[in-house]
C-alpha positions in Angstrom: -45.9 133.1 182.3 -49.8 133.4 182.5 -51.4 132.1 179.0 -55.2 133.3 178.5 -57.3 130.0 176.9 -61.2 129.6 176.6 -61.6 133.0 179.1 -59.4 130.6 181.5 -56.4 131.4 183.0 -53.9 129.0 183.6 -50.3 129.1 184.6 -47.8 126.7 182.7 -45.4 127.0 186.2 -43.7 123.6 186.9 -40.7 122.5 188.9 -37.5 122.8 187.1 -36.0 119.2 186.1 -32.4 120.7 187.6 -34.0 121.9 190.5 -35.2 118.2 191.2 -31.7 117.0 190.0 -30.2 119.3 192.7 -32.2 117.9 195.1 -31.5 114.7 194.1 -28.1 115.3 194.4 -27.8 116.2 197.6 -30.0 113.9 199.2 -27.3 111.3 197.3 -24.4 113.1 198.9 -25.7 113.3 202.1 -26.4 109.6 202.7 -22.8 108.8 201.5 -21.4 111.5 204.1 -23.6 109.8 206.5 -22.7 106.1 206.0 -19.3 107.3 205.8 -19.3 108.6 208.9 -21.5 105.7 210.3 -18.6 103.2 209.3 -16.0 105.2 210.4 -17.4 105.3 213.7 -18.2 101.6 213.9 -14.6 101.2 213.1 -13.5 102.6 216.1 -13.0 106.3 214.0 -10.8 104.3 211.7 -11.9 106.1 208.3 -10.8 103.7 205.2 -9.8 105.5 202.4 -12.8 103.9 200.7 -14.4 106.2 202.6 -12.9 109.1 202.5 -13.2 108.0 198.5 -17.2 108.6 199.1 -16.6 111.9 200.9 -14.9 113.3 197.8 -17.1 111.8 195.8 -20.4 113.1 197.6 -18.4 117.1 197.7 -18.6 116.5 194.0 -21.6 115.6 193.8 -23.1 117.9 195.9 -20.8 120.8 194.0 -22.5 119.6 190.9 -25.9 119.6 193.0 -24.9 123.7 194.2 -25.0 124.4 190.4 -27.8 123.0 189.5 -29.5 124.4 192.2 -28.6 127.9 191.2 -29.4 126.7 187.6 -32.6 125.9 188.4 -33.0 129.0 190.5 -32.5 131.3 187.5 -34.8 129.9 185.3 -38.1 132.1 185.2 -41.2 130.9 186.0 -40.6 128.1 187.8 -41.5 126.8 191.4 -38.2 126.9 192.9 -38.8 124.6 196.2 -36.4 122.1 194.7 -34.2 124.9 194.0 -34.0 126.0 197.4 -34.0 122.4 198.5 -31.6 121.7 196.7 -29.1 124.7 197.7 -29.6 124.1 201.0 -29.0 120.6 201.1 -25.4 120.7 199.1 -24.8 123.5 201.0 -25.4 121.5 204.5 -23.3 118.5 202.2 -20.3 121.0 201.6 -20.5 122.3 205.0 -20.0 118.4 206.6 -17.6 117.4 204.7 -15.6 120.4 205.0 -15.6 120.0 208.6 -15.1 116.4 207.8 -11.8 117.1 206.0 -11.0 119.5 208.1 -10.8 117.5 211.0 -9.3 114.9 208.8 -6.5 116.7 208.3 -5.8 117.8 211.8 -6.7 114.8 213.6 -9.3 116.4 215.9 
């Protein structure tokens, strides 16, 4: 909120640590679905299970990003560009990788 000091008015807003975290998150998940997918291509569209080891593991992170994200979201006054950020980026994460699996599964 808006605290009045000296006849000045200042706002104490700041971005919310789990918002960042969020953020972080997904930018961590996305890179492993990315190099994941890199590799498997290079390998002819061979996946390892290694990789398919970082897919799950980037869907959990990326899950654990998602609730941070809306976390972060519901805290009050906050800037919540790293919440959104966040969101979006797990969300695009989840998205992948659920295609990912998908096609995993059914050998498209």
């Amino acid at each position: 909120g808006m605290t009045k000091k000296n006849g000045y008015i200042f706002t104490n807003k700041e971005h919310p640590q789990r918002g960042i975290m969020s953020t972080v998150l997904g930018i961590v998940s996305a890179v492993s679905i990315i190099l994941a997918l890199y590799f498997t291509f290079q390998n002819g569209g061979v996946a390892q299970p290694r990789y398919g080891v970082a897919t799950l593991m980037a869907v959990i992170l990326a899950v654990a990003g998602l609730v941070l994200g809306i976390l972060s979201r519901m805290e009050p006054d906050k800037y919540y560009l790293f919440s959104y950020l966040g969101l979006v980026i797990n969300i695009l994460v989840l998205t992948g990788a659920g295609f990912i699996l998908f096609a995993g599964a059914y050998g498209i």
